[in-house]
C-alpha positions as a Python dict, from the first residue, in 0.01 Angstrom:
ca = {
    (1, 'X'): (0, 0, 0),
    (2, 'X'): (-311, -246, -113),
    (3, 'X'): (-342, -571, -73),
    (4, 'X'): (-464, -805, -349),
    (5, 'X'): (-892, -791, -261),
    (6, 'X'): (-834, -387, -289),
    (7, 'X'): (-830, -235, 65),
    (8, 'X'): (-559, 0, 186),
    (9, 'X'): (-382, -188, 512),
    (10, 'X'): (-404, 154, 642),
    (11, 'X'): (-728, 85, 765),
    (12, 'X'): (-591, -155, 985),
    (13, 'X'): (-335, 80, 1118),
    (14, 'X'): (-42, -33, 1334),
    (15, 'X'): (-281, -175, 1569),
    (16, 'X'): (-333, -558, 1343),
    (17, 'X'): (-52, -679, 1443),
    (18, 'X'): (-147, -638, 1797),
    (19, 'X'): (-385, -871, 2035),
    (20, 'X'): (-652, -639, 2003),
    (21, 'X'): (-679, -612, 1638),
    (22, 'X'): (-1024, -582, 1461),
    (23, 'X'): (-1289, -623, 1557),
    (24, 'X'): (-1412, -694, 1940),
    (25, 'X'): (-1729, -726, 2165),
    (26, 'X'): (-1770, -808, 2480),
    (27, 'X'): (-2096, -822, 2730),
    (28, 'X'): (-2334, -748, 2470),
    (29, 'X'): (-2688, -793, 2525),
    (30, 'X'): (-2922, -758, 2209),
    (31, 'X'): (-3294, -683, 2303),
    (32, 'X'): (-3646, -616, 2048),
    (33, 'X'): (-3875, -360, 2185),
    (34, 'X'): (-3887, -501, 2547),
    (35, 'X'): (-3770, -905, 2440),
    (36, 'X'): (-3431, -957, 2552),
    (37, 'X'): (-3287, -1182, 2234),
    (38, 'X'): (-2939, -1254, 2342),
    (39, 'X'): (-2727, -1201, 2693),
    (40, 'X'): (-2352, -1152, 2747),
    (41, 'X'): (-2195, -1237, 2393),
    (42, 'X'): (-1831, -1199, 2306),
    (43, 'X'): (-1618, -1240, 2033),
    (44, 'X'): (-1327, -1110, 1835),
    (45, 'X'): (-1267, -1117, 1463),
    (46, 'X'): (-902, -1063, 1389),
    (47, 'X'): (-733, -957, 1070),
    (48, 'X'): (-756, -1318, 802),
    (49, 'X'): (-999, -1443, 985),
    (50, 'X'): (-1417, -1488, 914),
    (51, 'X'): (-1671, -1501, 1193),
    (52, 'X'): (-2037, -1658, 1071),
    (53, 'X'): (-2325, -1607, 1292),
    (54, 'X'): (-2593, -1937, 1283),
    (55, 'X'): (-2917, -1977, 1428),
    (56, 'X'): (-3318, -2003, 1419),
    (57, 'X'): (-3493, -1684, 1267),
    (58, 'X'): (-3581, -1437, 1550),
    (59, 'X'): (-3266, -1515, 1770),
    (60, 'X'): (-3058, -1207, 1651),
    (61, 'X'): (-2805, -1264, 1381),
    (62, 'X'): (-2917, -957, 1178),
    (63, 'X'): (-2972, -733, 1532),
    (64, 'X'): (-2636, -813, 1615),
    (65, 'X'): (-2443, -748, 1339),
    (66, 'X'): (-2616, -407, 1306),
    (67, 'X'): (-2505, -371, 1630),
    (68, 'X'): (-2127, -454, 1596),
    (69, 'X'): (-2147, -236, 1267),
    (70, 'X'): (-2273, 59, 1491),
    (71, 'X'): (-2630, 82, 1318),
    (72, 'X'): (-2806, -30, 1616),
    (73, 'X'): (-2745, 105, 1968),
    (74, 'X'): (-2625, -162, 2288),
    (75, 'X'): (-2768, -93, 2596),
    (76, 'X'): (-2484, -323, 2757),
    (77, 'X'): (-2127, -464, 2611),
    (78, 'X'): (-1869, -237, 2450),
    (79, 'X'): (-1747, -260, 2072),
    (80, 'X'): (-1370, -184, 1974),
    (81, 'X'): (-1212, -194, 1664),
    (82, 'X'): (-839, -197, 1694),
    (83, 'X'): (-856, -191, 2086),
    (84, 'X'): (-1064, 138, 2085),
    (85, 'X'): (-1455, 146, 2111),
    (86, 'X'): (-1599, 247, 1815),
    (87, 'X'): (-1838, 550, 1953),
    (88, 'X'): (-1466, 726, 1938),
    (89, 'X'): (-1383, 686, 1602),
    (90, 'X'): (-1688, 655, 1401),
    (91, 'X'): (-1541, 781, 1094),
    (92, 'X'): (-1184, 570, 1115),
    (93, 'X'): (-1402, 229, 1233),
    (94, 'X'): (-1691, 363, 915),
    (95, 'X'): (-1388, 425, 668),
    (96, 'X'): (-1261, 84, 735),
    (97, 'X'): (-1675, -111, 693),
    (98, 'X'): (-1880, -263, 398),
    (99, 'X'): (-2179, -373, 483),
    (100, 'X'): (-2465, -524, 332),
    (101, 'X'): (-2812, -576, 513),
    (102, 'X'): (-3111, -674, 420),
    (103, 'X'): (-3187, -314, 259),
    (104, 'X'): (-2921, -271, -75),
    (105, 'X'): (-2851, 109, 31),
    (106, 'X'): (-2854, 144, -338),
    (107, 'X'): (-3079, 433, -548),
    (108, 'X'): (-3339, 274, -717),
    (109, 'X'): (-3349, 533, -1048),
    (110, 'X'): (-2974, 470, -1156),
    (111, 'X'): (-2866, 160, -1300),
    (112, 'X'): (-2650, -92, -1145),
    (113, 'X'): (-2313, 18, -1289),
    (114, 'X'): (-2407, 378, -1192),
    (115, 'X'): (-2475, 267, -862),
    (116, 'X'): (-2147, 79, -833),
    (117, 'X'): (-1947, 363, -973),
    (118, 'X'): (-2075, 612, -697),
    (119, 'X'): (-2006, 357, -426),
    (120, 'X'): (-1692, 347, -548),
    (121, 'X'): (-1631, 676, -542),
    (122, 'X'): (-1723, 694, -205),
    (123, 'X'): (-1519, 418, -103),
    (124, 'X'): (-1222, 567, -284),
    (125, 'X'): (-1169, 238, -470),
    (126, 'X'): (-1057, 191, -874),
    (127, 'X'): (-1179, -182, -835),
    (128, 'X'): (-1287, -253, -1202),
    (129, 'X'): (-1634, -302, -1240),
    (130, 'X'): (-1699, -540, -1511),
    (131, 'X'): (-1540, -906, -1340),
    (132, 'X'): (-1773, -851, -1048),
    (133, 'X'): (-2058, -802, -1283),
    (134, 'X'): (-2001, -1092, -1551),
    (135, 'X'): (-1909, -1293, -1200),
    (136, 'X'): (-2273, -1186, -1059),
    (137, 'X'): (-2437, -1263, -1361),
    (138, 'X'): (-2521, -874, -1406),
    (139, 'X'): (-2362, -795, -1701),
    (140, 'X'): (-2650, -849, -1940),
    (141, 'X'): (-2871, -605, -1661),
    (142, 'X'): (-2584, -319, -1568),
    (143, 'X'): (-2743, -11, -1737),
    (144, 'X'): (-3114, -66, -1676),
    (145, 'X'): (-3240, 127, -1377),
    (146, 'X'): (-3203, -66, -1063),
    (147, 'X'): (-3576, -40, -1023),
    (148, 'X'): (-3649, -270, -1313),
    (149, 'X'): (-3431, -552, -1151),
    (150, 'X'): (-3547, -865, -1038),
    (151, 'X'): (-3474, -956, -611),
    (152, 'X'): (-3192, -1157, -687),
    (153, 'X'): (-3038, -913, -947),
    (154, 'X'): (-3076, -647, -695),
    (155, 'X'): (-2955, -867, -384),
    (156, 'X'): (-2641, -903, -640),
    (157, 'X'): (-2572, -555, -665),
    (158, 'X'): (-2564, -512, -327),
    (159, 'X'): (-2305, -772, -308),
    (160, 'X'): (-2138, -631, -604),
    (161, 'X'): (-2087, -326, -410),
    (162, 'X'): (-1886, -452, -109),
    (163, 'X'): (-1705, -700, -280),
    (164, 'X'): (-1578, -362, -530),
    (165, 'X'): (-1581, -172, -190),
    (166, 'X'): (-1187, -143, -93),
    (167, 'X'): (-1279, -204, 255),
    (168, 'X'): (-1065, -450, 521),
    (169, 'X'): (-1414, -541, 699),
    (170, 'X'): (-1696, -716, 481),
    (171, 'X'): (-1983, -776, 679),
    (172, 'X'): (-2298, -953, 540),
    (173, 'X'): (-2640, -1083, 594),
    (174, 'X'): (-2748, -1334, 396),
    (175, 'X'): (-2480, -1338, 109),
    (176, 'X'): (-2550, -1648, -72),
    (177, 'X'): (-2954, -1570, -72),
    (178, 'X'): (-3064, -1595, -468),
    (179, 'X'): (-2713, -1715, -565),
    (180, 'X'): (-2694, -2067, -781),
    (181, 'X'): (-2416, -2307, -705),
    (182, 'X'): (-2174, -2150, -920),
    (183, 'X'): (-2208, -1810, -753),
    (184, 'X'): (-2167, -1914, -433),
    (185, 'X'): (-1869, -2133, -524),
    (186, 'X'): (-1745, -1771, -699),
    (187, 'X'): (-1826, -1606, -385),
    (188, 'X'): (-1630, -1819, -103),
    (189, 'X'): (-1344, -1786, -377),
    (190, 'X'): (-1375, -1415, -318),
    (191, 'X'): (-1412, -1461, 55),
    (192, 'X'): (-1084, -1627, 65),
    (193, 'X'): (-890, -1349, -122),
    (194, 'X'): (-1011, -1130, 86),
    (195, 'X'): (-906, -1319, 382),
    (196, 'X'): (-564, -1411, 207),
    (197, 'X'): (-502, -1038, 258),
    (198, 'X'): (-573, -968, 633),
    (199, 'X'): (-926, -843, 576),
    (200, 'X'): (-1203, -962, 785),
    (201, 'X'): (-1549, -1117, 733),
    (202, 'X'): (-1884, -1118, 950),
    (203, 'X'): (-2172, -1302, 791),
    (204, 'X'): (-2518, -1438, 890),
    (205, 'X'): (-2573, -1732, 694),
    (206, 'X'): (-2821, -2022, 689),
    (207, 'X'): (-2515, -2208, 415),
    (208, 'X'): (-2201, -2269, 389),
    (209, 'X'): (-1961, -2060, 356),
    (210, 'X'): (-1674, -2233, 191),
    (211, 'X'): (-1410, -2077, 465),
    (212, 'X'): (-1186, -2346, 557),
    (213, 'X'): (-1221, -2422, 920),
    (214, 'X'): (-907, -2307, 1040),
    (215, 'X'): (-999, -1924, 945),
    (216, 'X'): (-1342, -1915, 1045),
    (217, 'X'): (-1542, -1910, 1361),
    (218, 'X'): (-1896, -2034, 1394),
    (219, 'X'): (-2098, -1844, 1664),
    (220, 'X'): (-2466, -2052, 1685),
    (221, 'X'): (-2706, -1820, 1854),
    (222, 'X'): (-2997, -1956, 2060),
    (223, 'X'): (-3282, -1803, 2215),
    (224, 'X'): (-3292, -1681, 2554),
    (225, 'X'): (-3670, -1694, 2598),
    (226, 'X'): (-3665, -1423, 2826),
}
């Protein structure tokens, strides 16, 4: 069965209807090289429902969602998804995660639409391509080599490719960087969709998101100056 933003509820097994579905940390200390950044953070992003990480630059948004999306190693905490840490089930919690970082993950000698086909394929997803890229403003740029792209063209690719993913968890860094008004009023529309069907969001975000309070959580990260 798939819900309307594309992902199979499969990926949320029979565990989302149970306390411990999604996605949930607990204890988790974040450290650079020998700086500890943050100490003892917990949360728990359940199925409809958008978690969006605030804070000064250097205080580890971007450390800890690669963290929670099992890029980065925790030298303290544990990570479930569904009630069960994620070290077990790397390919069930990876089958089930989008994410886009700072770096596109993209291949800079194909074009974007041959790019978003073979993530696609990967994902498993028949998502259409073409209302994501007249929505992103790609349309005009989809068969020139990714390479030839502006920043923001490529920084909407990347987004391109989660949104088209077929994935219950979206998780992004920065999504509304190099986005005018009207994207990011397109984008929060998508973001609700997506939430509308019991998939899950993790962002890092200086803006707005356009979540309506009651489904999203705002975690503001400080320093620990340690």
């Amino acid at each position: 069965m798939k819900s309307g933003s594309g992902f199979s509820l499969s990926q949320l097994s029979s565990d989302s209807l149970h306390k411990d579905a999604g996605l949930q940390w607990h204890d988790v200390d974040l450290w650079r090289g020998d700086r500890c950044l943050q100490r003892g953070l917990n949360g728990h992003l359940q199925p409809g429902h958008a978690i969006t990480l605030r804070g000064p630059n250097g205080c580890g948004k971007t450390t800890l969602i690669r963290t929670l999306c099992g890029l980065s190693e925790t030298e303290q905490g544990d990570i479930r998804w569904n009630g069960r840490a994620i070290a077990q089930q790397r390919s069930v919690f990876n089958g089930a995660l989008a994410y886009a970082g700072h770096r596109s993950g993209l291949k800079a000698e194909l074009t974007a639409r041959e790019n978003l086909r073979f993530a696609a394929r990967l994902s498993g997803t028949a998502a259409p391509l073409e209302p994501v890229l007249t929505a992103l403003q790609l349309d005009s740029c989809a068969d020139l080599p990714l390479a030839n792209l502006s920043a923001g063209q490529h920084r909407r690719v990347t987004l391109a490719r989660v949104l088209n993913s077929g994935k219950a968890l979206w998780v992004f860094d920065e999504p509304f960087t190099n986005l005018d008004q009207a994207g990011r009023d397109w984008l929060s529309e998508q973001f609700a969709r997506h939430l509308d069907a019991k998939g899950m969001l993790l962002l890092a975000a200086h803006q707005q998101s356009g979540i309506e309070p009651g489904r999203e959580m705002v975690i503001e990260l400080r320093g620990t100056g340690s």
